[in-house]
C-alpha positions as CSV (number, residue, x, y, z in Angstrom):
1,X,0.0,0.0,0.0
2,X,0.7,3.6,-0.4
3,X,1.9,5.5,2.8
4,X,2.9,9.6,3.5
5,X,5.6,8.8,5.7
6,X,6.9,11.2,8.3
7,X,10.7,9.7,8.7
8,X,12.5,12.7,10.7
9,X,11.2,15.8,12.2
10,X,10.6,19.1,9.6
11,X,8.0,20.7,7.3
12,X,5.8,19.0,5.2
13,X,8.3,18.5,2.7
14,X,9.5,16.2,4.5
15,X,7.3,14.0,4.5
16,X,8.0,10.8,1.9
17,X,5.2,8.6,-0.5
18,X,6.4,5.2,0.2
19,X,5.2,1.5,-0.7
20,X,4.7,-0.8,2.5
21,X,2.9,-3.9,3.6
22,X,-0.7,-3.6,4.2
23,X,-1.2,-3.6,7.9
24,X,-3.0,-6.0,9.7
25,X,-6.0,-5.4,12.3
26,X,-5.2,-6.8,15.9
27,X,-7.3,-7.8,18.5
28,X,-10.3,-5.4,19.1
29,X,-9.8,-3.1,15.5
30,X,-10.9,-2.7,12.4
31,X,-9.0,-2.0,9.1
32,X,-10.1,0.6,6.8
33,X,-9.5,0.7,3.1
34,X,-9.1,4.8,3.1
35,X,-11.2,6.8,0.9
36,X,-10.8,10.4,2.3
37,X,-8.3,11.7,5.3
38,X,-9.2,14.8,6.6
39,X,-6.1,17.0,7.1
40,X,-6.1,19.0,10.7
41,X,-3.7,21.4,12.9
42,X,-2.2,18.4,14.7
43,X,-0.6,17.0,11.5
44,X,1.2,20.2,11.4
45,X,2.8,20.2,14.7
46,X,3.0,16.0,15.1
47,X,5.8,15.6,12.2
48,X,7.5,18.6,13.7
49,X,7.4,17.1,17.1
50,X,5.6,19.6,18.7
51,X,2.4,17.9,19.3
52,X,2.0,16.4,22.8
53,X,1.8,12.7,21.7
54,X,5.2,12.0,20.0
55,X,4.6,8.6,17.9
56,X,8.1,6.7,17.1
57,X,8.9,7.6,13.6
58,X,8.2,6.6,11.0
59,X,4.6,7.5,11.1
60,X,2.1,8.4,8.6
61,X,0.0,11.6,9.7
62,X,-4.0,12.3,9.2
63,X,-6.0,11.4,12.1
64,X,-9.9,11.6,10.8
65,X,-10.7,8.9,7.8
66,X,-13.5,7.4,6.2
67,X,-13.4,4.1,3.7
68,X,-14.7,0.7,3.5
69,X,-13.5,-1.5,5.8
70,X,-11.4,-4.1,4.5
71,X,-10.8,-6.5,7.4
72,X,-11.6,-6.9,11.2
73,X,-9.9,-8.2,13.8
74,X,-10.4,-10.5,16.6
75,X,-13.4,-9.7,19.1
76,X,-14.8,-6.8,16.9
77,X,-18.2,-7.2,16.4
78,X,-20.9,-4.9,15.2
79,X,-18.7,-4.4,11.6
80,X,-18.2,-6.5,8.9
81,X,-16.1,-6.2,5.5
82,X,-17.4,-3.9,2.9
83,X,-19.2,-1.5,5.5
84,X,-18.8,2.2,4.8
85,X,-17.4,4.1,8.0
86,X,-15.4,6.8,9.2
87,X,-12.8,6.8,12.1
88,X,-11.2,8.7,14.5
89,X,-7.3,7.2,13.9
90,X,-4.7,9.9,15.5
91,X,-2.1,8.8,12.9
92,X,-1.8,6.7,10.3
93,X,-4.4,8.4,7.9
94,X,-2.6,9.6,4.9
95,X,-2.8,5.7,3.4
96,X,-4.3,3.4,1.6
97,X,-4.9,1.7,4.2
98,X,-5.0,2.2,7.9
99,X,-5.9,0.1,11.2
100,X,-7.8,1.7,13.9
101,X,-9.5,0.8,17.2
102,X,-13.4,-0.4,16.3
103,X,-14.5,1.9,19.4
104,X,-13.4,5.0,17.6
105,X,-15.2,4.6,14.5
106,X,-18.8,4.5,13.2
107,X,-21.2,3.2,10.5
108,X,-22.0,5.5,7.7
109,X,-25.6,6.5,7.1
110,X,-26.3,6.3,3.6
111,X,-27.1,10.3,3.4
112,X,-23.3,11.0,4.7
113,X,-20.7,11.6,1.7
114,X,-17.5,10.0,3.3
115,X,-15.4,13.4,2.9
116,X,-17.9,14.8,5.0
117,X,-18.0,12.2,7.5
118,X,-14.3,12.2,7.9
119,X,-14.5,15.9,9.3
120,X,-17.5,15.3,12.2
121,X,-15.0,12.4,13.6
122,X,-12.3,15.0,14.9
123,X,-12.7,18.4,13.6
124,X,-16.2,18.8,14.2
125,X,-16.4,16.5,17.6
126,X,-13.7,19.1,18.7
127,X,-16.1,21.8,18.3
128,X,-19.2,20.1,19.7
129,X,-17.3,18.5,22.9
130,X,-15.8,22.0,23.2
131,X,-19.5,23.9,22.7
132,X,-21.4,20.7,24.8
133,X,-19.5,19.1,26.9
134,X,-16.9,21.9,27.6
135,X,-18.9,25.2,27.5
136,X,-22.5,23.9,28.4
137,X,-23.7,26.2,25.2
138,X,-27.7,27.2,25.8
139,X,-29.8,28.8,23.2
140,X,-29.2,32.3,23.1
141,X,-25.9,32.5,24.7
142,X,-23.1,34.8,22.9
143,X,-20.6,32.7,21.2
144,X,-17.3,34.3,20.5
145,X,-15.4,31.9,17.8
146,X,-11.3,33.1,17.2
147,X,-9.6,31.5,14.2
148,X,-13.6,31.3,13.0
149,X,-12.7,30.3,9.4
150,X,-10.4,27.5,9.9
151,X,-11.9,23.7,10.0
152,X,-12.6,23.8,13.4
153,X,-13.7,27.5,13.8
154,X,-16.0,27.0,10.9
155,X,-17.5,23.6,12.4
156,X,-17.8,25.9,16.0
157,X,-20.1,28.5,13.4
158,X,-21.8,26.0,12.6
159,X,-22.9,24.0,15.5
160,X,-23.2,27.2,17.7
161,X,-25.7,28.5,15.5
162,X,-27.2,25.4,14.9
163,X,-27.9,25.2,18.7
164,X,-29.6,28.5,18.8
165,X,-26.8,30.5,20.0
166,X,-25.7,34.0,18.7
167,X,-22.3,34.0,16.9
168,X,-19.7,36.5,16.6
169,X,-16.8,35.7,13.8
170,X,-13.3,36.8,13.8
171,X,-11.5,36.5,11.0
172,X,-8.7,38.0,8.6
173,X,-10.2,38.9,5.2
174,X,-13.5,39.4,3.6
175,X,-13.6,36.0,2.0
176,X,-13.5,35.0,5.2
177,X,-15.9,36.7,6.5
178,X,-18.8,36.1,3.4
179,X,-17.6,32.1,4.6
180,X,-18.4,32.4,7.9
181,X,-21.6,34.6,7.3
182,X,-22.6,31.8,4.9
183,X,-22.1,29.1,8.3
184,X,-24.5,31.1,10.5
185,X,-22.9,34.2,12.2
186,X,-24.8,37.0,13.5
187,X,-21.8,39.1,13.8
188,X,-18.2,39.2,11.8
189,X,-14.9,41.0,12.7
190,X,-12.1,41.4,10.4
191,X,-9.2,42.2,11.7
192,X,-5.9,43.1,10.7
193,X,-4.3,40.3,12.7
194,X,-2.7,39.5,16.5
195,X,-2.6,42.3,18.4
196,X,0.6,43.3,19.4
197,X,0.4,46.0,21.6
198,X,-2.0,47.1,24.7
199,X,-3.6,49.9,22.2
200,X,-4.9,47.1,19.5
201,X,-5.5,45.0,22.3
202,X,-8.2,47.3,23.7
203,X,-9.7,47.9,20.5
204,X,-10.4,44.3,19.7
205,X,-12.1,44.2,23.3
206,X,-14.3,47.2,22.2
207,X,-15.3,45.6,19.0
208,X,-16.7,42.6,20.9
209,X,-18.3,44.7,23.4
210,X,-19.7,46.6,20.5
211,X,-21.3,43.3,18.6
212,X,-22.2,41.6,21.6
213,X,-23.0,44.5,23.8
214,X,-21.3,45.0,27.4
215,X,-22.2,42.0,28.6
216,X,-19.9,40.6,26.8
217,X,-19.5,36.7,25.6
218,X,-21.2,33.8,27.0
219,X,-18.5,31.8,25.5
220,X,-15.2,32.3,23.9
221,X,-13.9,29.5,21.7
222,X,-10.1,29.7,21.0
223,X,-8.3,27.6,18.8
224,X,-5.3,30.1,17.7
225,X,-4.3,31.8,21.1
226,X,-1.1,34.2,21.0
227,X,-2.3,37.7,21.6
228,X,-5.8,37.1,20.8
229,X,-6.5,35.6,24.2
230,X,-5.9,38.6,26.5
231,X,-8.6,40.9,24.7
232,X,-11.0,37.9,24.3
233,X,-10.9,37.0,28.2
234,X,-11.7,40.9,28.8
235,X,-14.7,40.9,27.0
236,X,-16.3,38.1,28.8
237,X,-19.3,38.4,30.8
238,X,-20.0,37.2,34.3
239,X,-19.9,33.3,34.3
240,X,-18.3,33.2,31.4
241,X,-16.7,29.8,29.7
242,X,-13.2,30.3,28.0
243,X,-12.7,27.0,25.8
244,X,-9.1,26.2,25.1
245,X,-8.6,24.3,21.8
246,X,-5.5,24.9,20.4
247,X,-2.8,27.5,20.0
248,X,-2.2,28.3,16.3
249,X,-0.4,31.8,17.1
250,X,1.4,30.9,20.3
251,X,0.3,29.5,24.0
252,X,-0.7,32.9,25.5
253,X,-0.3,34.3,28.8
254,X,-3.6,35.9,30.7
255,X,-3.3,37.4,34.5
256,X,-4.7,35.4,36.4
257,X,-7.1,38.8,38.0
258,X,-9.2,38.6,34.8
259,X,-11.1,35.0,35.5
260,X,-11.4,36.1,39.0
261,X,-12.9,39.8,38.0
262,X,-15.3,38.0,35.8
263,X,-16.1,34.8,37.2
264,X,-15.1,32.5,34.2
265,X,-14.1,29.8,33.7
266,X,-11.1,28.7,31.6
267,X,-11.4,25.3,30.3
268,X,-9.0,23.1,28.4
269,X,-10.4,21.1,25.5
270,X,-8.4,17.9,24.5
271,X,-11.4,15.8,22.4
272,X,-8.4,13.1,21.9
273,X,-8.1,12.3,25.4
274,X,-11.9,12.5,25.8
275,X,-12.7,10.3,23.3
276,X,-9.9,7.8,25.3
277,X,-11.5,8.3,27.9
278,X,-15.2,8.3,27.5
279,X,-15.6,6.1,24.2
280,X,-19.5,6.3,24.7
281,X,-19.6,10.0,25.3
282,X,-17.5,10.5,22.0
283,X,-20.0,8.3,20.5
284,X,-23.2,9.9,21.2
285,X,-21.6,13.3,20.5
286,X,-21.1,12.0,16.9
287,X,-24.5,10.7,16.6
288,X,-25.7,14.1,17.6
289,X,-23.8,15.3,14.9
290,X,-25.2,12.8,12.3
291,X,-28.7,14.0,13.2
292,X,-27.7,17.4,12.7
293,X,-26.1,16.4,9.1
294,X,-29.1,14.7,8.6
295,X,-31.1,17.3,9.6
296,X,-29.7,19.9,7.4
297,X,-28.1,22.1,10.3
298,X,-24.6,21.5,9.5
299,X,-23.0,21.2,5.8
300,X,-19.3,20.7,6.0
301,X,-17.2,23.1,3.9
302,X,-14.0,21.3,2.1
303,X,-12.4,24.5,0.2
304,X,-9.6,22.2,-1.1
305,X,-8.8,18.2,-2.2
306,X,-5.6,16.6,-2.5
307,X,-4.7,13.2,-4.0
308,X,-2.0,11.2,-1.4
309,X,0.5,12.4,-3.0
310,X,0.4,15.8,-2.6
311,X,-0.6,15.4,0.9
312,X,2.6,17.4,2.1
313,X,1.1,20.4,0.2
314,X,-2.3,19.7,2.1
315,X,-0.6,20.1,5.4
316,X,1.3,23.3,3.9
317,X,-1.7,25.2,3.2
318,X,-3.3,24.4,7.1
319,X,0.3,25.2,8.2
320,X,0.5,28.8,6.4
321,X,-3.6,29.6,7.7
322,X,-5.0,29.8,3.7
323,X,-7.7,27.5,4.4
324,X,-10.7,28.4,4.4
325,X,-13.0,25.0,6.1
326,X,-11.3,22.1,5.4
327,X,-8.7,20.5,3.4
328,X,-8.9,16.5,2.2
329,X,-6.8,14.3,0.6
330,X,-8.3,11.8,-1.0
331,X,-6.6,8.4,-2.3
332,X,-6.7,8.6,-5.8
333,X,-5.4,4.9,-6.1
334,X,-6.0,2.1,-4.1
335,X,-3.0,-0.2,-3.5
């Protein structure tokens, strides 16, 4: 089979197509003939080591897939050969074939494109365990969404206004913007990028105030970090939920007076340990998701498709923040 291979540490160009033997499923997986891999921030920072789960190299990245599965191994039941699924897989992704835990994947329904079904398994269960589980989102409250055009900014648009919340969008260009408009917010800021200084700081504080009103935000949902942080946290209201999801412009620093001042909370969201962790939770959080699919509440956005072999590129354009949605690779042979 075909593999994207990370063999030592670097960019994306390092990564390396190679031919290897198909792997075989062990006791309590499934293996999945991969049709789609959807590509996410982690794949940037795993292959340059900066991810907090280092896998011995060499490792393929891509971490949400859906396919046909091809075989299944010992005590797996509830699957069978030739069913159409998706899967949650951490690594291994960008392949023709990859094998995968049988708790962390699920059946297709027959309305679900597989592309699309790739992205509810981790970028959009990020966003819903973050919005759900992590933030307790009610109708009505003001979501704040940082980063709001990337995949998992875009999937928090979504399923915030899907669940009756209002949504303000920040973002860095008009396309932006019209793409996030088009997912369900209420409200869109373009800005001109991190703030770097205490004046532009303020000013991004004052724009939320403005959309949102003083109040403030219900919910913050932060997957980019750096300097955005500070001015997010001070336009929080009262009781406020701060969700953690990743740090695209740098791990930021916040005094620790603001939480207190506005009795928030700050959360951390990890939906890889709690899907670990709670295999059931992360289940019904992506049936949820199914009904919503189903429903016609969410419609993935894939602004770009790569065959394997250009799956370095892929993880180029999520690495330099030109994505708009999401970016697949699709296997454009089967080995």
């Amino acid at each position: 089979m075909r593999t994207l291979l990370s063999t030592r540490c670097g960019g994306p160009e390092t990564l390396e197509l190679k031919h290897l033997a198909r792997p075989v499923p062990g006791p309590g997986q499934i293996l999945i003939r991969v049709a789609s891999c959807g590509i996410n921030y982690p794949d940037v920072l795993i292959i340059e080591d900066r991810y907090q789960h280092r896998p011995p190299r060499p490792f393929a990245p891509g971490g949400e897939v859906s396919g046909v599965i091809a075989a299944i191994g010992e005590g797996v039941a509830g699957f069978a050969p030739g069913d159409r699924v998706a899967a949650l897989t951490y690594i291994g992704g960008l392949a023709d074939h990859v094998a995968c835990d049988a708790a962390m994947a699920m059946k297709l329904p027959d309305d679900l494109p597989g592309p699309e079904a790739a992205m509810l398994m981790s970028t959009y269960a990020t966003s819903y365990h973050a919005l759900v589980d992590r933030g307790r989102i009610s109708p009505g409250d003001r979501v704040v969404i940082l980063g709001a055009a990337g995949g998992v900014g875009l999937a928090a648009v979504e399923i915030a206004a899907a669940l009756g919340a209002t949504v303000l969008a920040l973002v860095s260009s008009p396309e932006k913007a019209d793409a996030v408009r088009a997912a369900g917010a209420a409200h869109v800021i373009v800005h001109d990028g991190e703030p770097r200084d205490a004046a532009s700081a303020k000013a991004m504080t004052g724009l939320i105030r403005e959309a949102l009103g003083d109040d403030g935000a219900d919910i913050v949902y932060d997957p980019v970090g750096g300097g955005f942080a500070e001015p997010a946290v001070r336009a929080m209201a009262w009781n406020g939920r701060y969700l953690v999801v990743g740090f695209v412009a740098g791990i930021p620093s916040v005094p620790f007076n603001l939480p207190l001042l506005k009795g928030c909370e700050i959360v951390g969201v990890f939906m890889g340990g709690f899907a670990a962790r709670d295999p059931d939770g992360y289940a019904a959080n992506l049936r949820a998701l199914f009904d919503l699919y189903s429903a016609g509440r969410l419609r993935p956005h894939i602004s770009a498709r790569y065959p394997l072999a250009r799956g370095g590129d892929a993880i180029a354009v999520l690495r330099d923040r030109q994505a708009i949605g999401k970016i697949v690779v699709d296997m454009d042979e089967v080995a």
